[in-house]
C-alpha positions in Angstrom: 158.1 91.2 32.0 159.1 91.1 35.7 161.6 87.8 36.8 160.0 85.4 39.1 163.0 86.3 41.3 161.1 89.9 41.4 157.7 88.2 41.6 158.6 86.0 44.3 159.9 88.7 46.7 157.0 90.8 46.2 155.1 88.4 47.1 157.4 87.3 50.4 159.4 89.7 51.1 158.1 92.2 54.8 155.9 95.5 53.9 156.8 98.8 54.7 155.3 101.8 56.0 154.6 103.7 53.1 152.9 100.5 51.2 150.9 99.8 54.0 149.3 103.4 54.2 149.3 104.1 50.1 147.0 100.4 50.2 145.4 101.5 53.4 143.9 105.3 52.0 142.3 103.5 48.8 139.1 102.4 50.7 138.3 105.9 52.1 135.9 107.4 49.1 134.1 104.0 49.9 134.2 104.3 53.8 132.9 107.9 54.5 130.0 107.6 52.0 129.5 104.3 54.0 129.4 106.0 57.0 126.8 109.0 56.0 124.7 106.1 54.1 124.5 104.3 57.3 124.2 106.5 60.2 122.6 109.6 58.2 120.1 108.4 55.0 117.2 106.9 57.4 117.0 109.7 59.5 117.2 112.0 56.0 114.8 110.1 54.5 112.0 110.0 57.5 112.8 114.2 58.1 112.2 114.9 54.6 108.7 112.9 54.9 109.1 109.7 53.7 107.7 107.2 55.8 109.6 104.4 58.0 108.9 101.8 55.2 109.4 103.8 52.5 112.6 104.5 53.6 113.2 101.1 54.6 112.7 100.0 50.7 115.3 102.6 49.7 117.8 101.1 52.1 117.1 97.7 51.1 117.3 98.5 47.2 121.0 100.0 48.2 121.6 96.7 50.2 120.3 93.9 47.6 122.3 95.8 44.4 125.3 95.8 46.8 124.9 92.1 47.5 124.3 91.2 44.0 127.4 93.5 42.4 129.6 91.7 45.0 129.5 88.2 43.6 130.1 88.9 39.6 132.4 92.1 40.8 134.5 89.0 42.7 133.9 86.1 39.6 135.4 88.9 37.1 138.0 89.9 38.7 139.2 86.0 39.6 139.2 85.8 35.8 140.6 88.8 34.4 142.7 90.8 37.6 143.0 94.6 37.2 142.2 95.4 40.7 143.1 99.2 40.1 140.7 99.2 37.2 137.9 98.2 39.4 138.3 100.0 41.8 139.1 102.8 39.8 135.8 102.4 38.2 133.7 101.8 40.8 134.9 105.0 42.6 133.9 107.2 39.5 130.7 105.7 40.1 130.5 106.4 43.7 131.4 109.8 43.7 128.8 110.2 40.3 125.9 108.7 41.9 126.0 109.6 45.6 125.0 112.9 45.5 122.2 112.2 43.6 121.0 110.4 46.9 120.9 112.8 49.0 120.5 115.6 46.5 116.7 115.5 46.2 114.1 113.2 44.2 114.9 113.5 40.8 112.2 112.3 38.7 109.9 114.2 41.0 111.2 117.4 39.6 111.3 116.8 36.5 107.5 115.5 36.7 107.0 118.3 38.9 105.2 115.8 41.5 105.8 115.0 45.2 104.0 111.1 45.2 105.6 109.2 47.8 105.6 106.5 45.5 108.0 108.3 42.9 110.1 109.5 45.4 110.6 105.9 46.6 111.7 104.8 43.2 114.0 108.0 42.7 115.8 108.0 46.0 116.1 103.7 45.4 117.1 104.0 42.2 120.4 106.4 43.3 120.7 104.3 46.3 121.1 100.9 44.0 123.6 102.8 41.1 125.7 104.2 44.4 125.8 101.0 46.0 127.0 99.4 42.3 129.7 101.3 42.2 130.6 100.7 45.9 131.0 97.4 45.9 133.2 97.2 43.0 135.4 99.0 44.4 135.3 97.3 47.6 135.7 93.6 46.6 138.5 94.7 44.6 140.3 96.8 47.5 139.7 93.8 49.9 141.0 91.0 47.3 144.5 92.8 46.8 145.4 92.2 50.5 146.5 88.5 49.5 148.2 89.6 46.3 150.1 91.9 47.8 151.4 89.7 50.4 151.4 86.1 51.4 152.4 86.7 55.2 149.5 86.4 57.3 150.9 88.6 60.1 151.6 91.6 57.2 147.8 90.6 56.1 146.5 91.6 59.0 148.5 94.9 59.1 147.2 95.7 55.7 143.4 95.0 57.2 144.1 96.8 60.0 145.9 100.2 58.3 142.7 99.7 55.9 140.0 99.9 59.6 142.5 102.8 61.0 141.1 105.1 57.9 138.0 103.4 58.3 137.7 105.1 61.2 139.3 108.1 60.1 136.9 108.5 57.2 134.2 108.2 60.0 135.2 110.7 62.1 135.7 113.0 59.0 131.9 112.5 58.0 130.9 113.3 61.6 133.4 116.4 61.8 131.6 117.3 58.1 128.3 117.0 60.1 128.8 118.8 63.5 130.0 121.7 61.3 127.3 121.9 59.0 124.4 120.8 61.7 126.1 124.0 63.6 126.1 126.6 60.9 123.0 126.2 59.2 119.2 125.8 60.2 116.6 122.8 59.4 113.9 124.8 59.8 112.5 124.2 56.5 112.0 121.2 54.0 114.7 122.9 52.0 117.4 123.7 55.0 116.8 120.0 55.9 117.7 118.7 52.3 120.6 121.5 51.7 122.5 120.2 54.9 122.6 116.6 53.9 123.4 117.8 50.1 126.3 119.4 51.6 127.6 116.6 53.9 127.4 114.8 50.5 129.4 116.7 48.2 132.0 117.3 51.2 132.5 113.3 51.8 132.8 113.1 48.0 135.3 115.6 47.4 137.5 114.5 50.3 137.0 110.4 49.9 137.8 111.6 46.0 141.4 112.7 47.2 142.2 109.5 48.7 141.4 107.7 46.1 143.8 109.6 44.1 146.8 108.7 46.5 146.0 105.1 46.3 145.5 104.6 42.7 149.0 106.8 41.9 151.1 105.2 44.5 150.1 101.6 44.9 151.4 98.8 42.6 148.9 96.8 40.8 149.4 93.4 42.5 150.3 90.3 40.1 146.7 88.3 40.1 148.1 84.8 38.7 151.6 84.7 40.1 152.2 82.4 43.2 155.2 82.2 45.1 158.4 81.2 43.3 157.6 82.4 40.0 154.7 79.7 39.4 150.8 80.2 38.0 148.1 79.5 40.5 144.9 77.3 38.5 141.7 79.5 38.7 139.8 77.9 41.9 136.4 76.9 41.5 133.5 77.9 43.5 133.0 74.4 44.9 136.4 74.5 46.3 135.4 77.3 48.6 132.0 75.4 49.6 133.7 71.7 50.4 135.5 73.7 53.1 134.2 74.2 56.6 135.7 76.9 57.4 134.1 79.2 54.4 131.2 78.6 56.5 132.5 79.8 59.9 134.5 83.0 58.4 131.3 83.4 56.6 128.7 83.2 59.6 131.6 85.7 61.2 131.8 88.2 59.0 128.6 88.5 58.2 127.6 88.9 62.0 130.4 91.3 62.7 128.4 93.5 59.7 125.3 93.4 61.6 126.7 93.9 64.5 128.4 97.6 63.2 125.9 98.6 60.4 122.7 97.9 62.4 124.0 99.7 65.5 125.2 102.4 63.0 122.0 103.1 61.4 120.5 103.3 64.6 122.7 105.3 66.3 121.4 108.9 65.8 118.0 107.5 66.2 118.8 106.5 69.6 120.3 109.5 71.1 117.8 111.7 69.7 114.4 109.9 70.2 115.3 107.9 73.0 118.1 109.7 75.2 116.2 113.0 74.0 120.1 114.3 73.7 120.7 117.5 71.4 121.1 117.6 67.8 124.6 117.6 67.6 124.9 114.5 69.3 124.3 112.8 66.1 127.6 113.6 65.1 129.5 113.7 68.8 128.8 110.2 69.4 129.4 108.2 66.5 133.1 110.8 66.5 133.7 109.2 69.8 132.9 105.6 68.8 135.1 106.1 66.1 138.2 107.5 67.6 138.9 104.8 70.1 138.3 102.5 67.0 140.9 104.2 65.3 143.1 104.2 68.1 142.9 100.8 68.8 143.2 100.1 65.1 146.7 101.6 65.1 147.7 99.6 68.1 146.6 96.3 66.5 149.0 97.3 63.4 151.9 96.5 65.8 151.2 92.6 66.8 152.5 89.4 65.5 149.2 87.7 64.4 148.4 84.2 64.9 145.8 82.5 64.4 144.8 81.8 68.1 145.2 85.7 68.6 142.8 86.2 65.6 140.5 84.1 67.9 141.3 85.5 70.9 140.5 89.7 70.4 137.6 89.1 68.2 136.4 87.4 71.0 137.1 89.9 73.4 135.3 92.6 71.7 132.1 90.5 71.3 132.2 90.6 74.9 132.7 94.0 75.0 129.4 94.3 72.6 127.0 92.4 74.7 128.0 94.2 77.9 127.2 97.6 75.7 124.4 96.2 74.2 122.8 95.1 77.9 123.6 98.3 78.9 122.1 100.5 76.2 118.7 98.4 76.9 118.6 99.8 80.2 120.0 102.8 80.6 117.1 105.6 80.7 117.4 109.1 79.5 117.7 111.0 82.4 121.4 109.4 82.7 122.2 110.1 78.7 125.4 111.4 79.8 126.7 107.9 80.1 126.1 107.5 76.4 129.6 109.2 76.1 131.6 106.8 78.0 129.4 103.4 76.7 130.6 105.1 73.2 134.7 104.5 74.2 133.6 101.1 75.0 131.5 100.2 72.1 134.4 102.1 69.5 137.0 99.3 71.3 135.0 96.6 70.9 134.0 97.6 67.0 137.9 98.0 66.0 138.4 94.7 67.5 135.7 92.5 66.3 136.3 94.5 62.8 140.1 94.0 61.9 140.0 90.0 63.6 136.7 89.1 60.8 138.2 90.6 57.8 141.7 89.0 58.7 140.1 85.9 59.1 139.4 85.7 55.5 142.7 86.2 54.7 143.7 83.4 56.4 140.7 81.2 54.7 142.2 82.4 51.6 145.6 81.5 52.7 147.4 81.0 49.0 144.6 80.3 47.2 145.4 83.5 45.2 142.9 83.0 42.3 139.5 82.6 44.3 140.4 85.4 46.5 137.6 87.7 44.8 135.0 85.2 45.2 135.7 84.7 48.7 135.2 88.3 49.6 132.7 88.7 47.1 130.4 85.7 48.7 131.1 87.0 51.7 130.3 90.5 51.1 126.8 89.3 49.4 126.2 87.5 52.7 126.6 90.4 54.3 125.0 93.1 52.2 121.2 90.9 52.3 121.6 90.2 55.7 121.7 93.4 56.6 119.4 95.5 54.0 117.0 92.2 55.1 117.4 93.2 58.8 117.3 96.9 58.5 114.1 97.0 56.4 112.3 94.8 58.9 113.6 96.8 61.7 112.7 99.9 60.2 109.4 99.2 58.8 108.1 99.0 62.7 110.2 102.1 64.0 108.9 104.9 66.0 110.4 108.1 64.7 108.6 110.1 67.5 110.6 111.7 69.8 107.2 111.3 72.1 107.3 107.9 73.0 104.5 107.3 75.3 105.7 105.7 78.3 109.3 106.0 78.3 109.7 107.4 81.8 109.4 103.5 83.2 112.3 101.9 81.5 110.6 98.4 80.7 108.3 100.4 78.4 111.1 101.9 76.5 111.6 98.4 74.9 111.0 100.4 71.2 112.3 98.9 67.9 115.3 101.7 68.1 116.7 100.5 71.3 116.5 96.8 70.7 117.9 97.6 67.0 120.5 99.5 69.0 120.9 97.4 71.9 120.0 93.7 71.6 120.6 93.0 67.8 124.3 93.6 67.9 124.8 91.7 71.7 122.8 88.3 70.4 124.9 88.9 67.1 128.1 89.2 69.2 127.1 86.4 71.4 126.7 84.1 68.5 129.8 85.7 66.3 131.8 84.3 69.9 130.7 81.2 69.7 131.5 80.8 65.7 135.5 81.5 65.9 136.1 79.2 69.2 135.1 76.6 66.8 137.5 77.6 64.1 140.6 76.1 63.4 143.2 79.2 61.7 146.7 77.8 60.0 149.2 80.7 60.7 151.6 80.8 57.9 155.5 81.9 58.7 155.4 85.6 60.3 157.2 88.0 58.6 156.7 91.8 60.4 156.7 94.7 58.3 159.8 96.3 57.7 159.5 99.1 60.3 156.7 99.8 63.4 153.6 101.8 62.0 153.8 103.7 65.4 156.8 106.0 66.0 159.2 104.9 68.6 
């Protein structure tokens, strides 16, 4: 058994690189299936012939097993610990199931039928076992961050290494896509389905060797032991609910999810029926939102965090979101070329908005060790129903039609897409703002990581 001499410096003592990118690696099998689930399975869905609210069920089935899997995921691993064991699990389940939604309706050819009903149930019934899986292995990835330290400043480079592949898991999916959207045809039913089969199995495969990396080279953190060598109590729920800022990290987070994940899964719908760009631009676009947000990512890695700087850049990329989210109500497709540089601007703002919420519940949890699951499970759920809620609704009134009647006067090109796009994430934003000036966030003693993340 390890001293508490060894447990309390593992628990104090400053990160170094290596640590910070083995932990940082082990959300990427979750992140680029993420990414294709998001931005790709509603336009799949509605080109294979499904309709906008039978698509919109499938999404929310993914969504409301996510949100569900979150909160016992988070209540068992309080109890018991084994982060690598979760997340371990879940990612066998990922990789197992995930295919499977994209690969074609199962039970229809087995039945040998093409009823839109039974292709609804088959393509939600993947979508729920995928988004099992996913969520396991998310809450436990998240959870480790405050086992693995107890510095807030070395918290938030853990959160922000962890966005940095985020982004890099992104821009792989989209890399994936351009290729394969190049090379092959979708001329037929089949060409359609054998692209997104492909951008499937190649997310898998390379989210799968990440995984490896983390789970060989990143220590399982101690669960139940605090700093100097003593044992944290288990934390009940109603701790967590008697505390008023559960409540703001809460509204937050879960905000700063609709903000990305709606304007993600409208994204491709946007530039295609809307901007009338090519096809490729499904996967240009979201590449270039996604490398400033890496970028920026890595430069967040090398501040000393406090709380009022938490405050202070999530704030500035809200900002930065309602100024893109006026501008993408307005701006017509004959000018679609400034999609390119509104997509540097939106990637800032997401990278900020999206390292600043996720440290925030780090510093909710502060060292309250044992209900750190919970937290980020409760959270999570909050965030998974609010947005399968919102993207079903939005969906179920969406004009797939690249011939929108119209569109040449720009007031009449008020569709579901570009509000979903546009004004969902700004009033989000706008409200997200207006949650952290009100918060109040205790910055523990910094200790900075043993050596810069960026080269000198």
């Amino acid at each position: 058994m390890p001293s508490d001499t060894g447990d309390e410096e593992s628990c104090a003592k400053p990160l170094g690189r290596l640590p910070v990118l083995f932990y940082g690696v082990g959300h990427m099998l979750n992140d680029i299936t993420s990414a294709c689930w998001f931005t790709y399975l509603l336009v799949f869905l509605t080109e294979i012939g499904l309709s906008p609210r039978n698509a919109a069920v499938v999404m929310l089935s993914g969504q409301v097993a996510d949100a569900f899997t979150t909160i016992f995921a988070g209540e068992l691993i309080d109890r018991f610990g084994h982060f690598k064991i979760w997340h371990g699990a879940g990612s066998v389940l990922v990789a197992v199931s995930f295919s499977s939604v994209f690969g074609g309706c199962l039970p229809c050819n087995i039945l040998g039928t093409d009823s839109s009903t039974l292709e609804t149930i088959g393509y939600s019934t993947f979508a729920a076992i995928f988004n099992v899986g996913w969520a396991a292995t998310q809450v436990s990835h998240m959870a480790m961050v405050n086992c693995i330290t107890l510095d807030s400043t070395n918290r938030v480079v853990l959160n922000s290494c962890r966005n940095a592949f985020t982004m890099v898991a992104n821009l792989t999916l989209y890399a994936v896509a351009l290729i394969v959207f190049n090379l092959s045809s979708s001329a037929t039913l089949f060409d359609i389905e054998n692209q997104y089969r492909w951008i499937a199995y190649l997310s898998i495969f390379i989210g799968c060797c990440f995984v490896g990396i983390f789970l060989l080279w990143t220590k399982e953190p101690r669960l139940k032991q605090g700093v100097h060598g003593r044992s944290y109590a288990r934390i009940s729920w109603s701790y967590w609910f008697k505390k008023l800022l559960y409540y703001q990290v809460a509204l937050v987070y879960m905000l700063t999810r609709l903000v990305t994940n709606v304007s993600q899964s409208f994204l491709a719908f946007f530039v295609i029926n809307e901007l009338r760009m090519a096809q490729s631009s499904k996967a240009l676009v979201p590449g270039i939102i996604y490398i400033c947000s890496f970028i920026v990512s890595i430069l967040l890695q090398e501040i000393s965090w406090t709380g009022k700087r938490v405050k202070g850049f999530y704030s500035a990329g809200g900002v930065l979101w309602i100024l893109c989210g006026a501008s993408i109500l307005f701006l017509p497709s004959h000018l679609n070329f400034l999609m390119y540089p509104l997509s540097i601007v939106i990637g800032i703002a997401n990278a900020l908005i999206m390292v600043t919420a996720i440290s925030m519940q780090s510093f909710l949890v502060g060292q309250d060790l044992n209900g750190c699951a919970f937290v980020y499970g409760s959270l999570s759920f909050l965030d998974k129903m609010s947005c399968g809620i919102a993207l079903y609704l939005l969906e179920s009134y969406q004009n797939t039609s690249r011939d929108l009647q119209g569109c040449n006067a720009i007031v009449a090109c008020f569709t579901v897409t570009r509000n979903a796009f546009g004004l969902v994430p700004a009033i989000c934003a706008l409200i997200g703002v207006v949650a952290t000036y009100t918060m109040e966030l205790h910055t523990s003693s910094p200790k900075p990581i043993l050596e810069p993340l960026l080269l000198a």
